[in-house]
C-alpha positions as CSV (number, residue, x, y, z in Angstrom):
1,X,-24.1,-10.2,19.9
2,X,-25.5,-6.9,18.6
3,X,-26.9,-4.3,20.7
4,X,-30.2,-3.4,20.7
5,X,-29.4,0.2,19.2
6,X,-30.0,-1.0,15.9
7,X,-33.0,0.3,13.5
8,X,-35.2,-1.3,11.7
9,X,-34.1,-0.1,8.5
10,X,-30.1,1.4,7.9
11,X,-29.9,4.3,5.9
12,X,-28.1,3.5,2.7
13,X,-24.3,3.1,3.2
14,X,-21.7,4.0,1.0
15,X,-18.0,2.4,0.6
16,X,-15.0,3.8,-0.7
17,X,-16.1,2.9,-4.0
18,X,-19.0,5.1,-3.8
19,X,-21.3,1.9,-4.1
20,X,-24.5,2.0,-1.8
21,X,-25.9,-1.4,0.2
22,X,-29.1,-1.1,2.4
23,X,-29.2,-3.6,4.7
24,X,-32.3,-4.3,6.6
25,X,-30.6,-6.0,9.5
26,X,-27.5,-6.8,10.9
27,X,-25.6,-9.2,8.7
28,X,-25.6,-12.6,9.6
29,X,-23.4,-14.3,7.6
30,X,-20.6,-12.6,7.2
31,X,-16.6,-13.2,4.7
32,X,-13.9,-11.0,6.0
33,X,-10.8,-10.4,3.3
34,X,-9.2,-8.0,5.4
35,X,-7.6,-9.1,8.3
36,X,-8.1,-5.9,10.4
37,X,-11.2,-5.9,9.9
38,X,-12.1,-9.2,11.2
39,X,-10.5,-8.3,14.4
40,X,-12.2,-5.2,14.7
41,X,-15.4,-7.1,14.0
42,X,-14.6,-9.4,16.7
43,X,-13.8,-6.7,19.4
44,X,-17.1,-4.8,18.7
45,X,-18.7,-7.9,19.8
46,X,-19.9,-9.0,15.5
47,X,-17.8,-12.0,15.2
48,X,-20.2,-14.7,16.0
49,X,-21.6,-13.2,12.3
50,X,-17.9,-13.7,10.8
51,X,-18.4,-17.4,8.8
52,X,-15.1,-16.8,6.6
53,X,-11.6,-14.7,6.8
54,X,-8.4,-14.7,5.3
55,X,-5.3,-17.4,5.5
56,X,-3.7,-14.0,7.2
57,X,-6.3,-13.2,10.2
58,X,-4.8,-13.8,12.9
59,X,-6.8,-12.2,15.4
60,X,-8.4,-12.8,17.5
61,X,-6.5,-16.4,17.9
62,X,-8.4,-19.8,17.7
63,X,-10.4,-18.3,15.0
64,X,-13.3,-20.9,14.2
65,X,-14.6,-19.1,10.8
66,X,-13.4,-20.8,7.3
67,X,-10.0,-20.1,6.0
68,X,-10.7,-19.1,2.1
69,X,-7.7,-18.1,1.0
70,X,-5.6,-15.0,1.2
71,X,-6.2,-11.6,0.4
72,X,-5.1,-11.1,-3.2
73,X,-6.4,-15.2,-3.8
74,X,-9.8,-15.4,-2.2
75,X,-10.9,-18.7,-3.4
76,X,-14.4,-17.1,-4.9
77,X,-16.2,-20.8,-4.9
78,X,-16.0,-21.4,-1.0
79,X,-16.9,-18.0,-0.6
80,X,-20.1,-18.6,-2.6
81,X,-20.3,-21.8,-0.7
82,X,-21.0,-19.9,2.5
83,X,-24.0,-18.1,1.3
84,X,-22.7,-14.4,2.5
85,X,-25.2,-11.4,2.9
86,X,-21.9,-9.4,3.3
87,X,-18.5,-9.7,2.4
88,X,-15.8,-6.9,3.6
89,X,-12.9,-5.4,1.2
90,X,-10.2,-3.2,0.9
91,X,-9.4,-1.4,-1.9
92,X,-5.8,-1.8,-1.4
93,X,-5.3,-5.0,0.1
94,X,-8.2,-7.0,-2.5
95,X,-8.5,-7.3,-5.7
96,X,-11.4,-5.7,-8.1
97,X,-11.2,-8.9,-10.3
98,X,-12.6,-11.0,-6.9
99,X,-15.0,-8.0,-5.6
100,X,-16.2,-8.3,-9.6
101,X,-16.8,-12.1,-8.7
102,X,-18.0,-12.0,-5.8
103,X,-20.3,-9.0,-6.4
104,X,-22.8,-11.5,-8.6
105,X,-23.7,-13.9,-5.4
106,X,-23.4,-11.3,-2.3
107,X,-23.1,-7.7,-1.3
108,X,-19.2,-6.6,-0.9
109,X,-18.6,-3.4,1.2
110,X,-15.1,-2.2,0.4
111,X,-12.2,0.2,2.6
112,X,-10.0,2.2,2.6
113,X,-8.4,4.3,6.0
114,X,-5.9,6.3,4.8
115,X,-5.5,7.9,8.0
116,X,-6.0,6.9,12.0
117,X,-8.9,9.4,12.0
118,X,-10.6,7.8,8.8
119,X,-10.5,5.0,11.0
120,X,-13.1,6.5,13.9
121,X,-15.5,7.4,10.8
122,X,-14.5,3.5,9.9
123,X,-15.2,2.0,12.9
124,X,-18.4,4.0,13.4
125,X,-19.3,2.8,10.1
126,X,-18.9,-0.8,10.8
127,X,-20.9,-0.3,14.2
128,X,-23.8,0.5,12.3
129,X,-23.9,-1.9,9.9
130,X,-23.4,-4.5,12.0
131,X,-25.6,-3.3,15.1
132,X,-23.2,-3.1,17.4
133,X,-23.3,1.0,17.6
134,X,-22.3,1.1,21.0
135,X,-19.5,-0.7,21.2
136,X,-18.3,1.0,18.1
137,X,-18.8,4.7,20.0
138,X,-17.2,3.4,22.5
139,X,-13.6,2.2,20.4
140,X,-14.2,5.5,18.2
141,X,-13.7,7.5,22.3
142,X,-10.8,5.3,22.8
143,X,-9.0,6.2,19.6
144,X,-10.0,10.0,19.7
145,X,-8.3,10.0,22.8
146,X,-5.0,8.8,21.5
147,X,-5.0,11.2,18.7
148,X,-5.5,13.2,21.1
149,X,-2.6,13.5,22.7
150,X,0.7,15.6,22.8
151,X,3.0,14.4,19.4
152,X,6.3,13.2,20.5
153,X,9.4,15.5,19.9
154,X,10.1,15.6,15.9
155,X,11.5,13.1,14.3
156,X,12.2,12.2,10.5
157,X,11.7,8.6,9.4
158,X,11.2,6.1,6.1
159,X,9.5,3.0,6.5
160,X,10.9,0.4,4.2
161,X,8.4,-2.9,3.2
162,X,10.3,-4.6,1.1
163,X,14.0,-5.8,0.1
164,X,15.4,-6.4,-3.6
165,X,13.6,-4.1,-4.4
166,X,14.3,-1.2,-1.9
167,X,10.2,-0.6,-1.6
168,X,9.1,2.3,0.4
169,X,6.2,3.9,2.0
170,X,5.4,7.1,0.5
171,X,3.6,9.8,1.9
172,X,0.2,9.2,0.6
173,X,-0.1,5.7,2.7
174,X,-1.4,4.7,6.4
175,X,1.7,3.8,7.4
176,X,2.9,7.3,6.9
177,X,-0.5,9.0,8.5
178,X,0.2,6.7,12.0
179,X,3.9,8.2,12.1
180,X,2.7,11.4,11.2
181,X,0.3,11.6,13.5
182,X,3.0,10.8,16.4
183,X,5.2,13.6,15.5
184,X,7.1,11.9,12.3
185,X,8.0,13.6,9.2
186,X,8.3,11.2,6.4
187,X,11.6,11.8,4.0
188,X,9.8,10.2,0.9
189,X,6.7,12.6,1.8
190,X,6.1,13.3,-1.9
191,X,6.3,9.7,-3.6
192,X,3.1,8.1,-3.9
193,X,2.0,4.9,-2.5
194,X,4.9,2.4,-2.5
195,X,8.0,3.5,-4.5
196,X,10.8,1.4,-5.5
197,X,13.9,3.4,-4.5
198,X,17.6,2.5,-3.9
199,X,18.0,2.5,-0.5
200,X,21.2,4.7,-0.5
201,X,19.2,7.4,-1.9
202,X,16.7,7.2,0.8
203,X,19.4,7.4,3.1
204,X,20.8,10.6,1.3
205,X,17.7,12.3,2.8
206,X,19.3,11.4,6.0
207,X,16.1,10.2,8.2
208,X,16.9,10.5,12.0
209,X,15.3,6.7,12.3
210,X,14.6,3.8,9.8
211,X,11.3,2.5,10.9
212,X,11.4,-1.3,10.4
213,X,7.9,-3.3,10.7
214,X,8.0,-7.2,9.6
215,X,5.5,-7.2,7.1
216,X,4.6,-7.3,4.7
217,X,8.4,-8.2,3.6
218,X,10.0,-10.6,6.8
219,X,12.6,-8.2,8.0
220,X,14.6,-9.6,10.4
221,X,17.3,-8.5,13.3
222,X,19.4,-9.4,11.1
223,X,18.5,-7.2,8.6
224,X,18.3,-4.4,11.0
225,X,21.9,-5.2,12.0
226,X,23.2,-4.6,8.7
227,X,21.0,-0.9,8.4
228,X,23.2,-0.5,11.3
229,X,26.3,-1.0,10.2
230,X,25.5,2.0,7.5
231,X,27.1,5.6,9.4
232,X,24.5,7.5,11.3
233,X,21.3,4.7,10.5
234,X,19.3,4.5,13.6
235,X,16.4,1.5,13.3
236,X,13.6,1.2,15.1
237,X,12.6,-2.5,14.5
238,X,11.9,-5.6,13.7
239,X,8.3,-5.4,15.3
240,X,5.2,-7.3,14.3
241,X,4.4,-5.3,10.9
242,X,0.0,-5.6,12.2
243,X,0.9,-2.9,14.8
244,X,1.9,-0.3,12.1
245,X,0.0,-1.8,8.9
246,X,-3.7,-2.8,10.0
247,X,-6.3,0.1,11.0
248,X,-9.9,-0.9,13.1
249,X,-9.6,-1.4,16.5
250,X,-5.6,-2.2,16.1
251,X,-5.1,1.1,15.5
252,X,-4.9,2.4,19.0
253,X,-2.7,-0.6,20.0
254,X,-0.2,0.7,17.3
255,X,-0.2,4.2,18.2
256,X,0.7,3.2,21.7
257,X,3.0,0.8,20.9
258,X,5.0,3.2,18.0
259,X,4.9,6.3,20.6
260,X,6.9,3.9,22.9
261,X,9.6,2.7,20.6
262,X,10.1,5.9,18.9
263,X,10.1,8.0,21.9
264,X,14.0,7.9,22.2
265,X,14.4,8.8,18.7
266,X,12.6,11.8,18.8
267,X,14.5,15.4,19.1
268,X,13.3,17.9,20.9
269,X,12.8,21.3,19.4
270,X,15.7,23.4,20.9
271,X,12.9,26.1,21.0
272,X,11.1,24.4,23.6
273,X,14.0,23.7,25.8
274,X,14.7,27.2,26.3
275,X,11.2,27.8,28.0
């Protein structure tokens, strides 16, 4: 339930789009499209607010809330059917055509984290919307922490997320932040979002590990097995594709979970050895 730090009255707040929603209390009937954000909801302590989510929310398990479809086909008439007072985007993951639609029967707050620390201003930003501020200060601690530590050893990577095409993250994405903030240096650092690239020319830039997360494209060990079978490709993967992909509260599971696998693909700098 939400804590009692909550005002009367919220100042304005505005989403990625630059849209402002005032909301005079904590929202009680709540549609989450984004799948990370309805588990961040839940942890924070919102979810008995959360009345629809995704096909694709997964966590937490045994979700109760209405399925409505998935996140690039909402089905904008059981939405409606709920009777929202908020429903939760992302830019990337949503569609405008359904925040359009769904704009004319309930507020829509819409994200975007392109970084691990947009997510602390992201999670403090859902604590006050949804009263819950002090659990929300509380995950924002936990996650500064994390960024707070010593980067692993250098390493250089590309993170593939899909097959026939070859599709990439580039070095404008979230993916690429998290690895970055481990230590990683992307190899495709200056394509933007998700480039479709032959994957021997990735491999031309020679990255010291091919990070391998199962979604959104299903890669598989056995598609790892073949990366290996390619001279001098290293692979770090299959792993479930949520712990490098979704932001919120998962975030700090990822970072933990990424420092661990990659840690034996990192190289020390010589430098630091002669000390």
């Amino acid at each position: 339930m939400p804590s009692g730090d909550f005002r009367l009255l919220l100042d304005v707040m505005k989403d990625v789009r630059g849209r402002e929603i005032e909301i005079a209390r904590p929202p009680i009937r709540v549609v989450s499209l984004v799948p990370s954000i309805t588990e961040t909801l839940f942890d924070l302590g919102a979810g008995d607010s959360v009345v629809g989510v995704t096909d694709w929310c997964i966590f937490p398990e045994a979700l109760s809330a209405r399925r409505v479809g998935g996140t690039k086909n909402p089905r904008v008439d059981e939405i409606r059917a709920l009777r929202p007072d908020l429903v939760h985007m992302n830019l990337e993951e949503n569609l405008e055509k359904h925040a359009r639609a769904i704009e004319e029967f309930a507020p829509v707050f819409v994200t975007e984290p392109k970084s691990p620390r947009d997510v602390a201003g992201l999670i403090a930003q859902l604590g006050a919307i949804h009263g819950v501020g002090d659990a929300a200060a509380a995950a924002k601690a936990e996650l500064e922490r994390e960024l707070g530590r010593e980067r692993l050893a250098r390493f250089t990577f590309a993170v593939p997320i899909w097959k026939s095409p070859w599709m990439w993250c580039g070095g404008d994405t979230y993916v690429s932040a998290l690895l970055e903030t481990l230590g990683g240096l992307n190899v495709l650092a200056k394509e933007a979002r998700y480039p479709a690239i032959e994957l021997e020319h990735v491999l031309a830039h020679l990255p010291e590990v091919i990070v391998l997360p199962d979604e959104p494209y299903a890669f598989t060990a056995d598609d790892a097995s073949e990366l290996r079978e390619r001279p001098g490709v290293r692979v770090a993967g299959p792993f479930p594709g949520h712990l490098a992909t979704w932001h919120g509260t998962r975030t700090v599971k990822g970072l933990r979970f990424l420092r661990e696998l990659l840690s034996s693909f990192a190289i020390p700098d010589p430098q630091s050895l002669n000390r």
